[in-house]
C-alpha positions as CSV (number, residue, x, y, z in Angstrom):
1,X,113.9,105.7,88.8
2,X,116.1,107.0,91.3
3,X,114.5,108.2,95.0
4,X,116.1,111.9,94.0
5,X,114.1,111.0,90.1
6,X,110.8,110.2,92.2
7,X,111.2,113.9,94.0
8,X,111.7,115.8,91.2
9,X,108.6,114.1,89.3
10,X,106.9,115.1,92.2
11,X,107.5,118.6,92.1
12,X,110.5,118.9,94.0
13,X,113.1,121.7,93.8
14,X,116.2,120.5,95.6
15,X,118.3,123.5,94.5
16,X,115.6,126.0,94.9
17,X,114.7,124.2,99.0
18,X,118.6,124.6,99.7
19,X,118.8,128.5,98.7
20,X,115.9,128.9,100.7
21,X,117.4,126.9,103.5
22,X,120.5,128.2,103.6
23,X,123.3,126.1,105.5
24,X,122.1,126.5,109.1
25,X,122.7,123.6,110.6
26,X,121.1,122.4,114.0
27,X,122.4,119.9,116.3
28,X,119.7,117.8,117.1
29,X,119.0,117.6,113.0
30,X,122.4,116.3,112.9
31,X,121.1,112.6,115.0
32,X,119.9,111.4,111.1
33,X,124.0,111.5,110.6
34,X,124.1,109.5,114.0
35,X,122.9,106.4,113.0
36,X,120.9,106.7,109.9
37,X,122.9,108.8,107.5
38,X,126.3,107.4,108.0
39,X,125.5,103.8,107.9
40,X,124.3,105.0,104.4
41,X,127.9,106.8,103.6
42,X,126.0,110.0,103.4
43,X,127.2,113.1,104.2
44,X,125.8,114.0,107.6
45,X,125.2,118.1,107.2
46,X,121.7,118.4,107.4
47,X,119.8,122.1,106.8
48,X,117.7,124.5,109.1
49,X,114.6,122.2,110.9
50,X,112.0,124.9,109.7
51,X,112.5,123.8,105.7
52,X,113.7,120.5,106.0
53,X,111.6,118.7,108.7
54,X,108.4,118.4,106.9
55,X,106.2,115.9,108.5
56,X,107.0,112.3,107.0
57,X,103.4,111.3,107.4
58,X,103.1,113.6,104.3
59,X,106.1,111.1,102.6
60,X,105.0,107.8,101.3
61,X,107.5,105.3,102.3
62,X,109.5,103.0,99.8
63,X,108.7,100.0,99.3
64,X,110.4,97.1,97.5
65,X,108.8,95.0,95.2
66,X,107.3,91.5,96.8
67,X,105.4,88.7,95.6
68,X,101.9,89.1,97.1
69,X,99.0,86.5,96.8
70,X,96.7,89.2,94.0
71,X,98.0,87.2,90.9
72,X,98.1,83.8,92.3
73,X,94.6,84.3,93.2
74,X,92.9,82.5,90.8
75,X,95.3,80.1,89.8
76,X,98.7,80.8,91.6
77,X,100.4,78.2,94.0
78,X,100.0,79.7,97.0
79,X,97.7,82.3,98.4
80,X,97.5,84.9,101.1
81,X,96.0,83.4,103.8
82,X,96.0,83.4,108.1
83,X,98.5,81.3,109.3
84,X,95.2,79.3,111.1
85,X,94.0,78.9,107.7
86,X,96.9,77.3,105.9
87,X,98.1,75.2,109.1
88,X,94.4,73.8,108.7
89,X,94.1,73.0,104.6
90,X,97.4,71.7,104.7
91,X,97.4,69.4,107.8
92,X,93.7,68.5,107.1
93,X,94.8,67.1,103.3
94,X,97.9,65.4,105.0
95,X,100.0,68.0,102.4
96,X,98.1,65.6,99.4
97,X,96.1,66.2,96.3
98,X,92.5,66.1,97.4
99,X,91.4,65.3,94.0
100,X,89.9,61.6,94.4
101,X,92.6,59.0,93.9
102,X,95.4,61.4,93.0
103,X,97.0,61.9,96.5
104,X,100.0,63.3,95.6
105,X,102.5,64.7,97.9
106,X,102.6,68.3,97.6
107,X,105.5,69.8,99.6
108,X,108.8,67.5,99.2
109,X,112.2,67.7,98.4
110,X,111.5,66.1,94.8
111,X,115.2,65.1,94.7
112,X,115.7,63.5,98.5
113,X,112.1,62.3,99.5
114,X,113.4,61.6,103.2
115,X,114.9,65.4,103.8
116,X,112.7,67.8,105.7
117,X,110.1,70.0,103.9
118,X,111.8,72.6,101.7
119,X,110.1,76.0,101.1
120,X,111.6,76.2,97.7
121,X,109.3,72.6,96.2
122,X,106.2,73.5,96.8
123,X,103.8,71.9,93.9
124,X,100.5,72.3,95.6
125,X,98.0,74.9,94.8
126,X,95.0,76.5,97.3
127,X,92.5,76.7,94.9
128,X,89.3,78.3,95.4
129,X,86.2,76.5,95.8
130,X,84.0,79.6,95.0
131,X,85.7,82.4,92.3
132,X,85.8,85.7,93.6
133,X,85.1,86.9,90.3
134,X,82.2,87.2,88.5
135,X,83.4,85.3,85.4
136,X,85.5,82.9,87.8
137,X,85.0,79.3,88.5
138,X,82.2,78.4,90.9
139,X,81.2,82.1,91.3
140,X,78.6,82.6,94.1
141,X,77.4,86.3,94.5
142,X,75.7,85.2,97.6
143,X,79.2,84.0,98.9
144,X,80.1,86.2,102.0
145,X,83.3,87.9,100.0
146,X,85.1,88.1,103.5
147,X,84.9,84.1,103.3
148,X,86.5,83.8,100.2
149,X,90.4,83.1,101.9
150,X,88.9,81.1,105.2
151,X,89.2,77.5,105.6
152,X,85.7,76.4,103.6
153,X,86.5,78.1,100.9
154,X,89.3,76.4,99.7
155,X,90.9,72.8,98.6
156,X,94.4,71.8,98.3
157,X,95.4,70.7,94.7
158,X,98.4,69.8,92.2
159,X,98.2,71.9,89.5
160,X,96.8,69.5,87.2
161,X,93.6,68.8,88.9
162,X,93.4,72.4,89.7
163,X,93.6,73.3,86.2
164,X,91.0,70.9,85.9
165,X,87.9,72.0,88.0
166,X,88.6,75.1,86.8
167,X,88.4,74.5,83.3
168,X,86.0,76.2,81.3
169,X,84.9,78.2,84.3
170,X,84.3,75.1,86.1
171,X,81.1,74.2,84.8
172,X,82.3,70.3,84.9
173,X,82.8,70.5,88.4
174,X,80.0,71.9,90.7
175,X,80.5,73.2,94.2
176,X,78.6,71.0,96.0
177,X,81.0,68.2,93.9
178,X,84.2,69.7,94.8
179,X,83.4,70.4,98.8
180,X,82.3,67.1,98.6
181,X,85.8,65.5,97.2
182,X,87.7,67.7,100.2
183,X,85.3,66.3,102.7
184,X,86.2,62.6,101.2
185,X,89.8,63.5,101.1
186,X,90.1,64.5,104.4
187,X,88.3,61.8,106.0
188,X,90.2,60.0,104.6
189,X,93.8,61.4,105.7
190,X,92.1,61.5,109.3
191,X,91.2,58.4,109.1
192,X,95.0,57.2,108.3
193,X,96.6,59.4,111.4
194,X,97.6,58.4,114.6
195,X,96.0,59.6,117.4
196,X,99.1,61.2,118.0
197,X,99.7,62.5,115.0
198,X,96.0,64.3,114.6
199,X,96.7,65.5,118.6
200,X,99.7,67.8,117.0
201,X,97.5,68.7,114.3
202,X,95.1,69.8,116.4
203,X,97.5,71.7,118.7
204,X,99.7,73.0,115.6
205,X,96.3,74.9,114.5
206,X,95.6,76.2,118.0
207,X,99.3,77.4,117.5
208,X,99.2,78.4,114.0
209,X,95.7,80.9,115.8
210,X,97.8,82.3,118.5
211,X,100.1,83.4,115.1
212,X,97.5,85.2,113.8
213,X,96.5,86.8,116.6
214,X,100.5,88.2,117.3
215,X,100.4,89.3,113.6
216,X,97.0,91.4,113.8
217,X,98.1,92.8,118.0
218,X,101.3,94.1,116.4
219,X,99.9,95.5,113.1
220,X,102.2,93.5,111.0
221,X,101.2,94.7,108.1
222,X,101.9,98.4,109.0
223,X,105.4,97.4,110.5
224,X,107.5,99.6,107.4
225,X,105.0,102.5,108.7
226,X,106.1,101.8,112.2
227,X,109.8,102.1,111.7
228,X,109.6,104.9,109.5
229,X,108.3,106.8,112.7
230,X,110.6,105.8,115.1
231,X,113.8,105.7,112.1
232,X,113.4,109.2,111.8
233,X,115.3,112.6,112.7
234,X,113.1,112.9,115.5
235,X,111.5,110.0,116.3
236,X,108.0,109.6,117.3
237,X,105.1,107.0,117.4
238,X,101.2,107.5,117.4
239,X,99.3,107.1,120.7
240,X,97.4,103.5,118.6
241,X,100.7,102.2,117.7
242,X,102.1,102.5,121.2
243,X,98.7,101.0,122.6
244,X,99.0,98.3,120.1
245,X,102.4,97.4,121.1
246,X,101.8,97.7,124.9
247,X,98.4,95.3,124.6
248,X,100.8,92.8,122.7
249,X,103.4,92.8,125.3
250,X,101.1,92.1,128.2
251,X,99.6,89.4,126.0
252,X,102.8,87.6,125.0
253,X,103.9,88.3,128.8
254,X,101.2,85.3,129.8
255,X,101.9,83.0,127.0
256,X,103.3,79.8,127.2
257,X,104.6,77.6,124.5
258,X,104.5,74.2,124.5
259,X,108.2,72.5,125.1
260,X,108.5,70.3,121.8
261,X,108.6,73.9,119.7
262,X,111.6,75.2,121.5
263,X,112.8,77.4,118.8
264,X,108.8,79.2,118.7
265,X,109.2,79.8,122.7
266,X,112.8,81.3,122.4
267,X,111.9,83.7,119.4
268,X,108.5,84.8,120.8
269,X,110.0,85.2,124.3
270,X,113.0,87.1,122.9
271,X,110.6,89.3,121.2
272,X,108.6,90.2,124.1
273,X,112.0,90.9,126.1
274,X,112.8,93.8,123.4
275,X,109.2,95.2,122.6
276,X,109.0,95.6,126.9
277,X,112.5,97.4,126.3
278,X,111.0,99.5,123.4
279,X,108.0,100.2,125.2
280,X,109.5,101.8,128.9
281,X,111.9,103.8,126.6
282,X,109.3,105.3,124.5
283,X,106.9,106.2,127.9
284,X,110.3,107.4,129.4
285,X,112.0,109.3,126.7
286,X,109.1,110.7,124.9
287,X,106.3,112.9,125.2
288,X,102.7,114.0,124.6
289,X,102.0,115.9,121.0
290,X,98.7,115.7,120.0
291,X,97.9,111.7,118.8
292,X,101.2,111.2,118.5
293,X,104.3,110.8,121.2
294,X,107.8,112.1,120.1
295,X,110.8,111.9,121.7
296,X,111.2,114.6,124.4
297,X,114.3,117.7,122.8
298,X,115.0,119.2,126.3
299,X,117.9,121.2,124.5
300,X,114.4,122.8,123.2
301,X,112.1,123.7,126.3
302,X,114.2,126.3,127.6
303,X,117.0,129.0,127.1
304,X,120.1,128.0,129.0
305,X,121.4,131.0,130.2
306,X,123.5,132.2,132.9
307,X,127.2,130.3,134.5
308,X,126.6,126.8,133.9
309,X,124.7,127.9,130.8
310,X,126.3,125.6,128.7
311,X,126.6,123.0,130.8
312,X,123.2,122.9,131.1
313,X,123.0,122.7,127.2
314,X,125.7,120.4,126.8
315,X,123.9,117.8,129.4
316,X,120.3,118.2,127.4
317,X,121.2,118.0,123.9
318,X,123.6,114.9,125.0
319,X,120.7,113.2,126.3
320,X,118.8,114.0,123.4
321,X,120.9,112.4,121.3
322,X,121.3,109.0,123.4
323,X,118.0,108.5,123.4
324,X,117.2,109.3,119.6
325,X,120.3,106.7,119.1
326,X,118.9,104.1,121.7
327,X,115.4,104.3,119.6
328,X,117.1,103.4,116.3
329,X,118.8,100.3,118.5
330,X,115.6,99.3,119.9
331,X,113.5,99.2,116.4
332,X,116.3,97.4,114.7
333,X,116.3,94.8,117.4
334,X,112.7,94.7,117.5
335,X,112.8,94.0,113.8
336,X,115.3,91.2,114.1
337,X,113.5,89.5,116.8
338,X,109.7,89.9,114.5
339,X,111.9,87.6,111.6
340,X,113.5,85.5,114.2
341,X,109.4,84.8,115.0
342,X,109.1,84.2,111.1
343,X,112.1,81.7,111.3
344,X,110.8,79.9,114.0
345,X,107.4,79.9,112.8
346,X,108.8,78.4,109.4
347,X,111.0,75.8,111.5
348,X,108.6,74.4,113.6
349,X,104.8,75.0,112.4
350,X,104.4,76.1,108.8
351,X,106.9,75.7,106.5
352,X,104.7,77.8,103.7
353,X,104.5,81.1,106.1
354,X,105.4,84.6,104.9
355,X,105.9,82.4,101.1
356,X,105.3,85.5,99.3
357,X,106.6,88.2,101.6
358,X,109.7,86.9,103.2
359,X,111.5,88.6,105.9
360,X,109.5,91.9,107.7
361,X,111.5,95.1,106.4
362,X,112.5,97.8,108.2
363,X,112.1,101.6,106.7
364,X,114.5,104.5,107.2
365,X,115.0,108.1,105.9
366,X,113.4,110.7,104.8
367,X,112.3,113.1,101.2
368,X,115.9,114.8,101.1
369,X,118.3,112.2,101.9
370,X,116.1,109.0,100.3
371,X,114.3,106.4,101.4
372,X,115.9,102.6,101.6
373,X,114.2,99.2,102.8
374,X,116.4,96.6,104.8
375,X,115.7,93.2,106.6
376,X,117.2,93.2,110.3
377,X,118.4,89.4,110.9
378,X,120.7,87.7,113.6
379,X,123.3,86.6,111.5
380,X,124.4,83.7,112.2
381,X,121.5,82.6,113.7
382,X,122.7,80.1,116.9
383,X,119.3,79.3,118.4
384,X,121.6,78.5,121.4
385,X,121.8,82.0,122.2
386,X,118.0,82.9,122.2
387,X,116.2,83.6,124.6
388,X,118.0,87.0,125.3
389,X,117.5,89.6,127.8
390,X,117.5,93.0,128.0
391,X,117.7,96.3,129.9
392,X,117.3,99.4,128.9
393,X,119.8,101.3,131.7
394,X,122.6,98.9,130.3
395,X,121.7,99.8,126.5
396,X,121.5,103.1,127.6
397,X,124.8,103.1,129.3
398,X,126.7,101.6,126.3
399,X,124.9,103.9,123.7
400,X,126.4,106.3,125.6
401,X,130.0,105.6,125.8
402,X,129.8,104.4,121.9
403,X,128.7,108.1,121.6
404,X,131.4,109.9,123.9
405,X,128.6,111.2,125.6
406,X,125.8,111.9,123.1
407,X,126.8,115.6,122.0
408,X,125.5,115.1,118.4
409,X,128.0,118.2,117.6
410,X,131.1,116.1,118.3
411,X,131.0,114.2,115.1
412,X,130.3,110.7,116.5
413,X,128.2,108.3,114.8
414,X,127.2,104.7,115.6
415,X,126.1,101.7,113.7
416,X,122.9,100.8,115.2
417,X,122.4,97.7,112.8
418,X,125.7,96.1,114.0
419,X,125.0,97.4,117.9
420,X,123.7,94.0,120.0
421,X,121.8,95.5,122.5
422,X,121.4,91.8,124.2
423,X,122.8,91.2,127.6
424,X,124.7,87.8,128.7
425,X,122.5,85.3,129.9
426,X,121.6,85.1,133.4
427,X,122.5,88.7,134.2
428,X,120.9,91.3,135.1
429,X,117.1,91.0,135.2
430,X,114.6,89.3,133.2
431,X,112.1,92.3,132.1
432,X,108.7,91.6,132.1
433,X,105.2,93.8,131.8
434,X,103.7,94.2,135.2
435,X,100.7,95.7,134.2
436,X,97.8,93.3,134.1
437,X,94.3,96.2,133.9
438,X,92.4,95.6,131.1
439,X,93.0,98.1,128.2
440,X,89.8,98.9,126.8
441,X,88.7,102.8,127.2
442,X,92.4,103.4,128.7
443,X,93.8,107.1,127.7
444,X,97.6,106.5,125.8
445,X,99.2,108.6,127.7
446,X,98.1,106.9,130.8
447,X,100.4,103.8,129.8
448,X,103.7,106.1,130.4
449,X,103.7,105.2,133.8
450,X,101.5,101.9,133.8
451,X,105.4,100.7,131.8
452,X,107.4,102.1,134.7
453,X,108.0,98.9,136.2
454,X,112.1,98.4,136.8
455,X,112.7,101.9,137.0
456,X,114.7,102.2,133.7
């Protein structure tokens, strides 16, 4: 069904809204043809603010189809786990059957052994110890269910043994018998590493936690909520989004990667370059509204009267409409640089990460004109050119001029997707979060000038 099919299923009247409307066009309504609408090919006339601009909280957002972890719960190849917790079964069964004397590889290219781990040959399966249903395998109603995806809980198998012990609810094959064949497995594979080799293990978890931890400071999971907010006509962001963003820039603003994962550094310092960006735009463009901050529409606060009248007018509504384009910039970068961590993560760490999601997808739109999904990328990816720096003034500057100006009435749109806000390296300056307090207890709004830290 067609986003226009979903509305009208829902109850919605388009002709009946657009003879109440009328054809009363604003200018500041107009920034959705800016950026959004015309890299769509839709038409940018928009209709008066008072109909159209219904809250999008009240709008659930599209989303695509993805494979999750639900169906291959039970008996599906590979489950949604932490990053911790995969890096751990994995490495820990030396990516081998853990069913005693089977110790078959489970991640190889099947047709060149010696190539490097492919995501697309995965054979093994992270098999449950203990069901999480009641008729499952193994089922233990004392079992804390929170455990049931951590690191005990689980075994790595090839599909034949994991059909196995799970045959006829598992009744051949006891817990205490199967935690004890992953405990002989992996002594085992421990047993057969280097030193060196169960070092990097031992790191590549402690890496594989600091993953998690990015994933969960960031909200991750609510990332298609996120852009929404700041992808729309008037872009805004809640007062726990922007704290969640600001504690993971200071956090990432103190990390240091280790020097053999090159590719993890660039992409994770890359991404803390644009969320710091993001972040002294937001406390410098937007304001106060409740729990929420939304960009500041000086065209709005007052009535521009008098000689320079519209002058005045011209000057507010032009830097309205910069900063409403910048935002869509700044979240589409932001977006690239989250999957160029997902590459990197997938290059260097864990080949199996984001296995049933893919690539972090952006949101855009609204109700009226549709909602669409896409997957900001740098394409091609040259991990020469990482890690890049930012500043906002610049981005601002060129916004600007792509914009003759801003004046959403002259006409001029922008595509923010193709835009590389990026500056050359070794110019300009390296922007970094200078605010080092603790956050706990600390008001939102407070962090608008905490940010303030290069004057942008």
């Amino acid at each position: 069904m067609t986003m226009r099919g979903k509305a009208m299923s829902a109850g919605v009247n388009f002709g009946e809204q657009r003879e109440k409307r009328g054809k009363v066009a604003h200018a500041d309504n107009r920034t959705s043809g800016l950026i959004r609408a015309s890299r769509r090919g839709l038409s940018t006339s928009c209709w008066h603010e008072g109909q159209q601009c219904r809250c999008p909280d009240t709008l659930r957002p599209y989303r695509l189809p993805v494979r999750t972890g639900s169906a291959a719960h039970e008996r599906g190849t590979v489950v949604n786990l932490r990053v911790e917790v995969r890096k751990r079964l994995w490495g820990n069964a030396g990516n081998r059957c853990a069913f005693t004397a089977c110790e078959q590889r489970l991640v190889s290219d099947l047709g060149y052994p010696d190539q490097p781990l492919r995501r697309d040959v995965v054979i093994g399966e992270e098999a449950h110890i203990r069901s999480s249903k009641a008729n499952g395998p193994r089922h233990d109603p004392l079992f804390p269910s929170a455990q049931l995806n951590e690191y005990d809980n689980l075994i790595l198998l090839c599909p034949t043994h994991h059909a196995l012990i799970d045959k006829d609810k598992g009744r051949a094959w006891p817990t205490v018998e199967v935690v004890g064949m992953k405990s002989v497995h992996e002594a085992w594979v421990d047993a057969a590493m280097s030193g060196a080799a169960r070092d990097r293990q031992q790191l590549e978890v402690a890496l594989a936690e600091r993953v998690d931890r990015w994933e969960s400071s960031i909200e991750l999971d609510k990332w298609e909520e996120l852009t929404r907010r700041l992808n729309w006509i008037h872009p805004y962001i809640s007062n726990i989004q922007l704290l969640s963003l600001t504690q993971t820039a200071i956090w990432l603003a103190g990390i240091e990667w280790p020097s053999q994962y090159p590719k993890l550094s660039a992409a994770f310092e890359t991404h803390g370059a644009v969320l710091d960006v993001l972040i002294k735009h937001i406390t410098s463009s937007f304001v106060p509204d409740g729990d929420t901050n939304s960009i500041r529409r000086r065209h709005k606060e007052t009535w521009y009267g008098g000689n320079d009248g519209e002058q005045q007018y011209t000057k507010a509504i032009s830097e309205f409409g910069v900063d409403a384009a910048v935002t869509g910039v700044l979240i589409n970068e932001l977006t690239r640089s989250v999957n160029l961590v997902v590459t990197a993560v997938n290059d260097e760490l864990l080949p199996l990460y984001r296995i049933n999601d893919g690539r972090v997808q952006m949101i855009e739109g609204d109700l009226l004109w549709g909602l669409w999904s896409s997957h900001p990328h740098y394409e091609p990816l040259t991990w020469e050119s990482f890690p890049r720096n930012y500043d906002l003034g610049e981005i601002k500057r060129r916004v600007k001029i792509e914009l003759h100006g801003g004046d959403p009435r002259n006409g001029r749109t922008m595509e923010a997707a193709s835009f590389d806000p990026s500056i050359p390296s070794g110019t300009g300056t390296k922007p970094t979060v200078e605010m080092r307090a603790p956050l706990e207890n600390v008001d939102p709004h407070a962090l608008r000038t905490a940010m303030d830290t290069t004057g942008n």
